[in-house]
DRENKOL-712107 format. One record per atom (N, C-alpha, C): residue number from 0; atom name; x, y, z; residue in three letters. Coordinates in steps of 0.02 Angstrom, whole numbers, plus 50000, padded with zeros to 5 digits. Atoms other than C-alpha are relative to their C-alpha. Layout:
! residues N
+-----+----+-------+-------+-------+-----+
|   i | at |  east | north |    up |  aa |
+-----+----+-------+-------+-------+-----+
| NUM | CA |     X |     Y |     Z | ALA |
...
+-----+----+-------+-------+-------+-----+
END
This chain:
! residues 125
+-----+----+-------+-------+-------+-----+
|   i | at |  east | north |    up |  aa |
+-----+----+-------+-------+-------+-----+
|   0 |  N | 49954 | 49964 | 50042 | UNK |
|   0 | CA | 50220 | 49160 | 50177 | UNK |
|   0 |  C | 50042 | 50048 | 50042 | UNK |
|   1 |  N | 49952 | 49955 | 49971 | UNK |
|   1 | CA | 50344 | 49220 | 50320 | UNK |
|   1 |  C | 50061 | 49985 | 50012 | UNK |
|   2 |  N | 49940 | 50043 | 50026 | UNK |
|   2 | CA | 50478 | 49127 | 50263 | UNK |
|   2 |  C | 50051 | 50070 | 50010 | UNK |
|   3 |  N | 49940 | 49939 | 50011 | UNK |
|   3 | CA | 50646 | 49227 | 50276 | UNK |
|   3 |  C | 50029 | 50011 | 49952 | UNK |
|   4 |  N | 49993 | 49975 | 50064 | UNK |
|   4 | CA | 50672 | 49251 | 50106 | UNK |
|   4 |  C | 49938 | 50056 | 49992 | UNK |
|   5 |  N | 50071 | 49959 | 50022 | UNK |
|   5 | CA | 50501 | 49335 | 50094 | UNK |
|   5 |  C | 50005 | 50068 | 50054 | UNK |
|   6 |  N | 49996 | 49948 | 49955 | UNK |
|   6 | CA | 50523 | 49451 | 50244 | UNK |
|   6 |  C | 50079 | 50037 | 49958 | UNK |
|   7 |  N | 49923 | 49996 | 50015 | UNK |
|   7 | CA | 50703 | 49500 | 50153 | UNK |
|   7 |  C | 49964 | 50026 | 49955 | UNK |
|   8 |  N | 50046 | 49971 | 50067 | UNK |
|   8 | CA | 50585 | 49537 | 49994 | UNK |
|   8 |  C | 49964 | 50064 | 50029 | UNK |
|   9 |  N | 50047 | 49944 | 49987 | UNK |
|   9 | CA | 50466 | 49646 | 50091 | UNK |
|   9 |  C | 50047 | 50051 | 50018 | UNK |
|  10 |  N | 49933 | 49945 | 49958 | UNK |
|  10 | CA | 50622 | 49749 | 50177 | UNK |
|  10 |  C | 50038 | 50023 | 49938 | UNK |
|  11 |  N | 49955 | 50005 | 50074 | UNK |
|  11 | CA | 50705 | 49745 | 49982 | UNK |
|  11 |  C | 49921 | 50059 | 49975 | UNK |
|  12 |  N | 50035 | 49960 | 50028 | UNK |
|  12 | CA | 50528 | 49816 | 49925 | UNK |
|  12 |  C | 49967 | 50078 | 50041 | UNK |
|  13 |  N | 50014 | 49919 | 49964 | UNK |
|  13 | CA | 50501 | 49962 | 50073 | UNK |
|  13 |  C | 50059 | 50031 | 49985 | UNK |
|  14 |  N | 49952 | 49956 | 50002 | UNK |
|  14 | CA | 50664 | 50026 | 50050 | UNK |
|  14 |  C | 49985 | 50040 | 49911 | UNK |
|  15 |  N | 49998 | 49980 | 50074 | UNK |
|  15 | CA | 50640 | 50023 | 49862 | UNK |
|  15 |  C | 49920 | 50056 | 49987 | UNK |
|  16 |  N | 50065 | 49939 | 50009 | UNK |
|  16 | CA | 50463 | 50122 | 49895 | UNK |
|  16 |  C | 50028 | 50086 | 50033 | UNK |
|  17 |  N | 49958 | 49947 | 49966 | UNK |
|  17 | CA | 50558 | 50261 | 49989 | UNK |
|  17 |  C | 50042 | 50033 | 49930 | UNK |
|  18 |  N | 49946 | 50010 | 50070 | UNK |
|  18 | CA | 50690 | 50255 | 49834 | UNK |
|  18 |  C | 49950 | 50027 | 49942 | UNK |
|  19 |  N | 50034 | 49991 | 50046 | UNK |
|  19 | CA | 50558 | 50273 | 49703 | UNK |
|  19 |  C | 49933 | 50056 | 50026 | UNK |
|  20 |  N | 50062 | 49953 | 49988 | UNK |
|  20 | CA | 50435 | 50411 | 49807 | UNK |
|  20 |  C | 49935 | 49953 | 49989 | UNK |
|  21 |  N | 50064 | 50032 | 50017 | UNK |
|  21 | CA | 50312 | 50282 | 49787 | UNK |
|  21 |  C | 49936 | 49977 | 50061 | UNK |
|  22 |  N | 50011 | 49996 | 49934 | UNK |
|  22 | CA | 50204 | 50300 | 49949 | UNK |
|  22 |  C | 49923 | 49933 | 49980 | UNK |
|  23 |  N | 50041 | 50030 | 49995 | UNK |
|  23 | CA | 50050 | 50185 | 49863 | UNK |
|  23 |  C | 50040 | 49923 | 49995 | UNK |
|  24 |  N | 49965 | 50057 | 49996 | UNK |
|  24 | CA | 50188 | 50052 | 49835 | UNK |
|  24 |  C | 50001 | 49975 | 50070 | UNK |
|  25 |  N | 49980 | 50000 | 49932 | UNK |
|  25 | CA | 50219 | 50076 | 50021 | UNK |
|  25 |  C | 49949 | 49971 | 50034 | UNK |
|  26 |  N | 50035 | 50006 | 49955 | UNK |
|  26 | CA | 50054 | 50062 | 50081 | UNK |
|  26 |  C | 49974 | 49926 | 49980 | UNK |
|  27 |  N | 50020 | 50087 | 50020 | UNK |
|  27 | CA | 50015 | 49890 | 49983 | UNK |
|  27 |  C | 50039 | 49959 | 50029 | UNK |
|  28 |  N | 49962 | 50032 | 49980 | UNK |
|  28 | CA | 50150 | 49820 | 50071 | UNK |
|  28 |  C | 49950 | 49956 | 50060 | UNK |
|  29 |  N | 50013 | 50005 | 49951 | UNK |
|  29 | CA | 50037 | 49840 | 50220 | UNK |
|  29 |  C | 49901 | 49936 | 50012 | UNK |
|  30 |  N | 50050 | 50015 | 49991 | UNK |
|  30 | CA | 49887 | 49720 | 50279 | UNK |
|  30 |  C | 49931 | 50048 | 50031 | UNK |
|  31 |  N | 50084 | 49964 | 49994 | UNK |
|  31 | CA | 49686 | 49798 | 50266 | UNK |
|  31 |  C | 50002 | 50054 | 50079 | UNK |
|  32 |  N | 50002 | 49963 | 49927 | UNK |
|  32 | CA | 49693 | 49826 | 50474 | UNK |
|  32 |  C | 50078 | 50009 | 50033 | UNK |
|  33 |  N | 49923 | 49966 | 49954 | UNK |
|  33 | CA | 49898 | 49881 | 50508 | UNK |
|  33 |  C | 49995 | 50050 | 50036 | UNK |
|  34 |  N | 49995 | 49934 | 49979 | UNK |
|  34 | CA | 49954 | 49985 | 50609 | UNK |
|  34 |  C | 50066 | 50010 | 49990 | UNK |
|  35 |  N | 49917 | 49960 | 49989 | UNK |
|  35 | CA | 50127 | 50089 | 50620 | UNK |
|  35 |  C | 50002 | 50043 | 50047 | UNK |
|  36 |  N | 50002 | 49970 | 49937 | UNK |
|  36 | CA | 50193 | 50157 | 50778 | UNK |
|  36 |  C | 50071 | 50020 | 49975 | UNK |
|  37 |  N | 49946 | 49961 | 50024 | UNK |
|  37 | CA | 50333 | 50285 | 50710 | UNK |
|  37 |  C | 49995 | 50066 | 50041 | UNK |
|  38 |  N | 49975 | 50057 | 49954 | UNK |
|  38 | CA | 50419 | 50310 | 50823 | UNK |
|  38 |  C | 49949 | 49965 | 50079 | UNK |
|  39 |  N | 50038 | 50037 | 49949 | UNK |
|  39 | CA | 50366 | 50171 | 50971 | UNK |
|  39 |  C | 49996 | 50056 | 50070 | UNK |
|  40 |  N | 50012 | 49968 | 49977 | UNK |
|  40 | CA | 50280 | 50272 | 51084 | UNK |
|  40 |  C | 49942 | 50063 | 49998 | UNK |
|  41 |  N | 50040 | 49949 | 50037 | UNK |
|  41 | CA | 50193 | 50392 | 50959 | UNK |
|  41 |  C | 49928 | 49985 | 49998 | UNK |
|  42 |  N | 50077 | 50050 | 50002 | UNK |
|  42 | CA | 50010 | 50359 | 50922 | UNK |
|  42 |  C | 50004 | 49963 | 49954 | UNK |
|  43 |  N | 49980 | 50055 | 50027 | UNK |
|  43 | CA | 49978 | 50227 | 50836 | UNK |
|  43 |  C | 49942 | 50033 | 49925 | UNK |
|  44 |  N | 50009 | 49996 | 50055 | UNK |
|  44 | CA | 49917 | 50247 | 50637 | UNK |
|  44 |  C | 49975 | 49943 | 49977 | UNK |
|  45 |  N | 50030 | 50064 | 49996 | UNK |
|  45 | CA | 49792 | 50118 | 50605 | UNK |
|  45 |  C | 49961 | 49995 | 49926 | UNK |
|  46 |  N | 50029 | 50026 | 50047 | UNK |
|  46 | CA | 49728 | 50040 | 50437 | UNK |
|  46 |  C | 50033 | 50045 | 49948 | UNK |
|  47 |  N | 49952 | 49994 | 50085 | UNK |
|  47 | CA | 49799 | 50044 | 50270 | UNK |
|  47 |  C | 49988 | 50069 | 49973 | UNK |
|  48 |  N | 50014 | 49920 | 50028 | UNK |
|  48 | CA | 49703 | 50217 | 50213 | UNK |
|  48 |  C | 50065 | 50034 | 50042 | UNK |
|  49 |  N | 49965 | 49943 | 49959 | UNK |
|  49 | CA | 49797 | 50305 | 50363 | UNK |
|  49 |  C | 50077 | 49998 | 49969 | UNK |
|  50 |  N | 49939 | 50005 | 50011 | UNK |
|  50 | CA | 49956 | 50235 | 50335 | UNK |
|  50 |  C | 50032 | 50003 | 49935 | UNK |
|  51 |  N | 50001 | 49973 | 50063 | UNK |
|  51 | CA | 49943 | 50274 | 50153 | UNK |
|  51 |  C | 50009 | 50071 | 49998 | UNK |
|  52 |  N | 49973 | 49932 | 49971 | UNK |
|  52 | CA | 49938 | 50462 | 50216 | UNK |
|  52 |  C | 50059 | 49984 | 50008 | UNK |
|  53 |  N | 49939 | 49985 | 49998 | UNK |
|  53 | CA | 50079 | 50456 | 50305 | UNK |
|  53 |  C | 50057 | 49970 | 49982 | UNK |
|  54 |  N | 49927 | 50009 | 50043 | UNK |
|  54 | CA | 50199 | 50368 | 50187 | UNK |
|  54 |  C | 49978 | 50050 | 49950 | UNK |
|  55 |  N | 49987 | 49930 | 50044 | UNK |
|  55 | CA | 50126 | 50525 | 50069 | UNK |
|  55 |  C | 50026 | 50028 | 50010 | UNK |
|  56 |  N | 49960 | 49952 | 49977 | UNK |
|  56 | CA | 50196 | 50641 | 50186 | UNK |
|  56 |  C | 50054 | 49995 | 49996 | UNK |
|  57 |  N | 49945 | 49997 | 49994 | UNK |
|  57 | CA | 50344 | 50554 | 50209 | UNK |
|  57 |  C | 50041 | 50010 | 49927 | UNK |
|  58 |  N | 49962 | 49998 | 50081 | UNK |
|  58 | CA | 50399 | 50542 | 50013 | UNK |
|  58 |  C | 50000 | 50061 | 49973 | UNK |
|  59 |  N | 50018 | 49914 | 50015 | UNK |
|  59 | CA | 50345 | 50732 | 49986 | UNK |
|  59 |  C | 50057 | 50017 | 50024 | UNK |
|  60 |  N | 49955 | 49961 | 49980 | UNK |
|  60 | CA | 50471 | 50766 | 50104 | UNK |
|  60 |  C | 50070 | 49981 | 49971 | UNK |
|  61 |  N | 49920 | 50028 | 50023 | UNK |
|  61 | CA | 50609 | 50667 | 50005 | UNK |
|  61 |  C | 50057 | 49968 | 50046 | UNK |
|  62 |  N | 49965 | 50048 | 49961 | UNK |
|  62 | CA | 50650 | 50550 | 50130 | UNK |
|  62 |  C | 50044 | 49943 | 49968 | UNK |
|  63 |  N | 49951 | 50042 | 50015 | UNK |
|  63 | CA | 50779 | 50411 | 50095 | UNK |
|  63 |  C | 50010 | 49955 | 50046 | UNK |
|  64 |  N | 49969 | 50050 | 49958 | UNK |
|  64 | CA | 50825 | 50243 | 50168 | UNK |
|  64 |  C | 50069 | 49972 | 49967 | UNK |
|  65 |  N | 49919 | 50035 | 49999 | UNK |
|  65 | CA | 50997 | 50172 | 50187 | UNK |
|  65 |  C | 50021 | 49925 | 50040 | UNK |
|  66 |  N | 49979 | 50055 | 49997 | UNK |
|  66 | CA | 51020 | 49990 | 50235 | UNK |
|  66 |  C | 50071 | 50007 | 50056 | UNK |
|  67 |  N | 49959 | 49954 | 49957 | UNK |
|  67 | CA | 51135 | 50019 | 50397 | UNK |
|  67 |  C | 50044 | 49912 | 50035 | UNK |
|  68 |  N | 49980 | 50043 | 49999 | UNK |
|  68 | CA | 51152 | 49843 | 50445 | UNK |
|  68 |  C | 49962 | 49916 | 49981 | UNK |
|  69 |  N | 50065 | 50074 | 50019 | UNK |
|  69 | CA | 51065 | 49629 | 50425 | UNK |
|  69 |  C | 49946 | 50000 | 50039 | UNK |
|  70 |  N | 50077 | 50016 | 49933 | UNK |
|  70 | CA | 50894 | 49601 | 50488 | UNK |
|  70 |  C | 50000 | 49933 | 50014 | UNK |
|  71 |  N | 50029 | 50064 | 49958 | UNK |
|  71 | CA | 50839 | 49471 | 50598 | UNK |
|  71 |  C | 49932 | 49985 | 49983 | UNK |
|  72 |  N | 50079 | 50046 | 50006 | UNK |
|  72 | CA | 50709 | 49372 | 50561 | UNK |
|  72 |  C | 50000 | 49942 | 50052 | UNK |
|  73 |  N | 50020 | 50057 | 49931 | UNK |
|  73 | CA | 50610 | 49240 | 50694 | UNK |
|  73 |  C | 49919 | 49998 | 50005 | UNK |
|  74 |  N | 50079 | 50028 | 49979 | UNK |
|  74 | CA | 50422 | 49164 | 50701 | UNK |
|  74 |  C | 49968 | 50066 | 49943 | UNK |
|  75 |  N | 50025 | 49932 | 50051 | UNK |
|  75 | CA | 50325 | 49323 | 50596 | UNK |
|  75 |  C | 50033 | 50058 | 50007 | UNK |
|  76 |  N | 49990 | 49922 | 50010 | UNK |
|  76 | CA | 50418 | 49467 | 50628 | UNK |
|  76 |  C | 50068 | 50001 | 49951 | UNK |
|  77 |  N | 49942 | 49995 | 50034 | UNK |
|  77 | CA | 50579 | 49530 | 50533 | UNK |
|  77 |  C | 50041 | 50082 | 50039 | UNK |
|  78 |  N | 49995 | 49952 | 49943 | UNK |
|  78 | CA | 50677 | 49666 | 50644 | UNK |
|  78 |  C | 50057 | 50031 | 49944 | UNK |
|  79 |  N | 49931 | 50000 | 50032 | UNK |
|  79 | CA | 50820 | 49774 | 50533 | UNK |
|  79 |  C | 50006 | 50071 | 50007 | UNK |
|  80 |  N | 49985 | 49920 | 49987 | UNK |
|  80 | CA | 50921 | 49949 | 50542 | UNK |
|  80 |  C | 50021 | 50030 | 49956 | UNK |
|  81 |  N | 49979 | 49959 | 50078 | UNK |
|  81 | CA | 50930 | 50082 | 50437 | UNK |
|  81 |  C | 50018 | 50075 | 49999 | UNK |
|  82 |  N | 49974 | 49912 | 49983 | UNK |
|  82 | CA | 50973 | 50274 | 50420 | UNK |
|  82 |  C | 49934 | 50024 | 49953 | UNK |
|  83 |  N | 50062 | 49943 | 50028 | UNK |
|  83 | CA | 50835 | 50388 | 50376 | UNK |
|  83 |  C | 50056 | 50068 | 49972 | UNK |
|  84 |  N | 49992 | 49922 | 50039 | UNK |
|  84 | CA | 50878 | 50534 | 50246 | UNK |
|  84 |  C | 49961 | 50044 | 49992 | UNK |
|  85 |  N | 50038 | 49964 | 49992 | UNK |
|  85 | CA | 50810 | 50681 | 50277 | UNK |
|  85 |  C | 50026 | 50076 | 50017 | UNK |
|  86 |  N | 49967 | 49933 | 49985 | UNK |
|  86 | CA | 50819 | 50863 | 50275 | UNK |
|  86 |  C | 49962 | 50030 | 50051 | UNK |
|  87 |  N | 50060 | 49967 | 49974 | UNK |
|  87 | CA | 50727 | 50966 | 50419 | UNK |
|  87 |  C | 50051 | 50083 | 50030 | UNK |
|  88 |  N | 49984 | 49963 | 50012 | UNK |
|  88 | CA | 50755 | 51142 | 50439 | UNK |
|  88 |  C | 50046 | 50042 | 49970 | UNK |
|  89 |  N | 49931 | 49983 | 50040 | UNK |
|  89 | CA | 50873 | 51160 | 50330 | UNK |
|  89 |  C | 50056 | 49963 | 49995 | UNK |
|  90 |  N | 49924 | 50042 | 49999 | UNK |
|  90 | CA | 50997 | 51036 | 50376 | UNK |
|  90 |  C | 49984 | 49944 | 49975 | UNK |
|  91 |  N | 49992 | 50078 | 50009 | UNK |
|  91 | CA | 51031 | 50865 | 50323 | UNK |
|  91 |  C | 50001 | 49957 | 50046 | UNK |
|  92 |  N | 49993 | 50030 | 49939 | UNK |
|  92 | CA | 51006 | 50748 | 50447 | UNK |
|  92 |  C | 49993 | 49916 | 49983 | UNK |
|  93 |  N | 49994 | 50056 | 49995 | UNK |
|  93 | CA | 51021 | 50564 | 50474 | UNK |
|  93 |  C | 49945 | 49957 | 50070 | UNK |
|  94 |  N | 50031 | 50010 | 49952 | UNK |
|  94 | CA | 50905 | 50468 | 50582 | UNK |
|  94 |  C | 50019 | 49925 | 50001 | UNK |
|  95 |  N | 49976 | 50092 | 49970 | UNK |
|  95 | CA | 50962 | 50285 | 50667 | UNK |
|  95 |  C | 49944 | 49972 | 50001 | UNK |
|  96 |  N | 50066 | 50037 | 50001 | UNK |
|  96 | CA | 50815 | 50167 | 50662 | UNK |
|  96 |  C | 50014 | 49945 | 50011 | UNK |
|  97 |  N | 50013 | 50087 | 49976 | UNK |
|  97 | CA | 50767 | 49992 | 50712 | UNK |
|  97 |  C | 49904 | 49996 | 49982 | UNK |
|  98 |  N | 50065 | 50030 | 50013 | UNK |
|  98 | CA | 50619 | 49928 | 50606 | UNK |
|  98 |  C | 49980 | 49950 | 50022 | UNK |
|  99 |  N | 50008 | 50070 | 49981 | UNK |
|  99 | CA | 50526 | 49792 | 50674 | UNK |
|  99 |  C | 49926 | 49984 | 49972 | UNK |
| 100 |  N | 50024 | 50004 | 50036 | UNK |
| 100 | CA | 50400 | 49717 | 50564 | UNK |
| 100 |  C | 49963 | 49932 | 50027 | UNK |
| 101 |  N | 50031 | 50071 | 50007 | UNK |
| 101 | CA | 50259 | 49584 | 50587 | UNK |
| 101 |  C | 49955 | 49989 | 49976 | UNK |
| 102 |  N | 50032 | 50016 | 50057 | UNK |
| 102 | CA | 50185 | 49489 | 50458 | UNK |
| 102 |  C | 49936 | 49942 | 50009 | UNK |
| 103 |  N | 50046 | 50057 | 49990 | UNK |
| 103 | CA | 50030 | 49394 | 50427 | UNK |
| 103 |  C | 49989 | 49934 | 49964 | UNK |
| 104 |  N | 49982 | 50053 | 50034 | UNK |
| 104 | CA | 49999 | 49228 | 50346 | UNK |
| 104 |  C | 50018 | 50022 | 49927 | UNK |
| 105 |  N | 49993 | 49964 | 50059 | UNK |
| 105 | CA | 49983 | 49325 | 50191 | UNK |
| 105 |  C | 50068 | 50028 | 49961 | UNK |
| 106 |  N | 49970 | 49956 | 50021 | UNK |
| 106 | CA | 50134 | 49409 | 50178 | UNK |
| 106 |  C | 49994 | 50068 | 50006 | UNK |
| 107 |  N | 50020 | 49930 | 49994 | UNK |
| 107 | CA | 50073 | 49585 | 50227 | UNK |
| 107 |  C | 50030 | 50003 | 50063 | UNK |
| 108 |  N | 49967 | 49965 | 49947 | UNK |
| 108 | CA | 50146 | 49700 | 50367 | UNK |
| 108 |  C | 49932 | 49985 | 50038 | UNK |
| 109 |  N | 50045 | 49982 | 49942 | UNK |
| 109 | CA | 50015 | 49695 | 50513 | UNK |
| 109 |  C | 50013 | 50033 | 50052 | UNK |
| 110 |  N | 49979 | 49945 | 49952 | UNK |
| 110 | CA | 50108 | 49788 | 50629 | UNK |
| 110 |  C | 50069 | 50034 | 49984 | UNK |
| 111 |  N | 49948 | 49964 | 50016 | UNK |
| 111 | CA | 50259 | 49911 | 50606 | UNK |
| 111 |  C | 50034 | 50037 | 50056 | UNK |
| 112 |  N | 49960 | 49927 | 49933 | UNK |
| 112 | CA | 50366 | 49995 | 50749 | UNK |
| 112 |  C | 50076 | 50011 | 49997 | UNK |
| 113 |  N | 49903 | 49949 | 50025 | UNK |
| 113 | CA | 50519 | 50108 | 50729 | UNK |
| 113 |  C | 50006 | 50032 | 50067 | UNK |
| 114 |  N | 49993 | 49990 | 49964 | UNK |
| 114 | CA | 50617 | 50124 | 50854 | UNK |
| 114 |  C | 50081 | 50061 | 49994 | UNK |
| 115 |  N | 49937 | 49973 | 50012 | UNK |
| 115 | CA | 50739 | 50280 | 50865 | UNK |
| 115 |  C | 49936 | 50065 | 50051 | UNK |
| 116 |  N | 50004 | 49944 | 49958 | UNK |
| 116 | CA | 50720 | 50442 | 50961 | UNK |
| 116 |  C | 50033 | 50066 | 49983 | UNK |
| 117 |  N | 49962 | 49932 | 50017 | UNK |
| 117 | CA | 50796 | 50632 | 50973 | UNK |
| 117 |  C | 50085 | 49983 | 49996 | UNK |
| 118 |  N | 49913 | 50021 | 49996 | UNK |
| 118 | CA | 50980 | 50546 | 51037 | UNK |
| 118 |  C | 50004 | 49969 | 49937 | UNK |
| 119 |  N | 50001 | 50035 | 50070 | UNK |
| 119 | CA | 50958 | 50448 | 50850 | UNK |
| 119 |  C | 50014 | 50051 | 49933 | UNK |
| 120 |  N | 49979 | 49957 | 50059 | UNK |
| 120 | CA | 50966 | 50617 | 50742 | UNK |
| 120 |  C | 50055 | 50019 | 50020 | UNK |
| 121 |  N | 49927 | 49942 | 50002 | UNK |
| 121 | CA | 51128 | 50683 | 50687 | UNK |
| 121 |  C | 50009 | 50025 | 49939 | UNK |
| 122 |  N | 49974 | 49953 | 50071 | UNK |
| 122 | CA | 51189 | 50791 | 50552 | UNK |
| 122 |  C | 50016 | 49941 | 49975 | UNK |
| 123 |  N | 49967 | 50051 | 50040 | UNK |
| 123 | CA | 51226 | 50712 | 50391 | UNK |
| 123 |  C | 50072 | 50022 | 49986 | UNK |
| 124 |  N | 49953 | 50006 | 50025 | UNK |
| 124 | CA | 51410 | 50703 | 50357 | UNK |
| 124 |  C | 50012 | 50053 | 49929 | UNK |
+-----+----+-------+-------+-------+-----+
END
């Protein structure tokens, strides 16, 4: 089930968990043993409980995704870019991203890495 329609579904239903504050929507996305490495480099966030945390945190804070350009899909993964909404100390800010997503026979995320950095935030407009 990693058909590219189906990876297009899962990327259609994280954005829409972001959209709706829905962080247990978020974490069902994910397979039993995932991990997420936000951003690549960071430690890594391993199994569905954890990563259930921190999509809580992130929806508390009233984060937002924005659809920035098409994803690539190829063999299990699905790779696509997006703008993070977000306010942090006060300002509005925008964050550049590059999700890269790989799936298991199932249809579940098994691994997650976001790739963006400090040069990636800028004020929002």
């Amino acid at each position: 089930m990693t058909d590219h329609d189906h990876k297009l579904d899962v990327i259609a239903a994280y954005v829409d968990g972001f959209d709706r504050a829905d962080a247990e929507a978020l974490a069902d996305l994910y397979a039993e043993e995932a991990t997420v490495e936000d951003p690549v480099g960071a430690a890594r966030i391993m199994g569905r409980d954890a990563i259930r945390g921190f999509y809580r945190t992130a929806v508390a804070r009233g984060i937002k995704l924005e659809m920035s350009g098409s994803p690539r899909t190829s063999g299990d993964s699905v790779a696509f870019p997006f703008h993070v909404h977000r306010q942090s100390g006060g300002r509005d800010e925008i964050i550049e991203v590059i999700d890269v997503f790989r799936l298991d026979a199932e249809g579940r995320i098994v691994e997650m890495r976001a790739y963006w950095g400090p040069q990636n935030i800028k004020p929002r407009p």
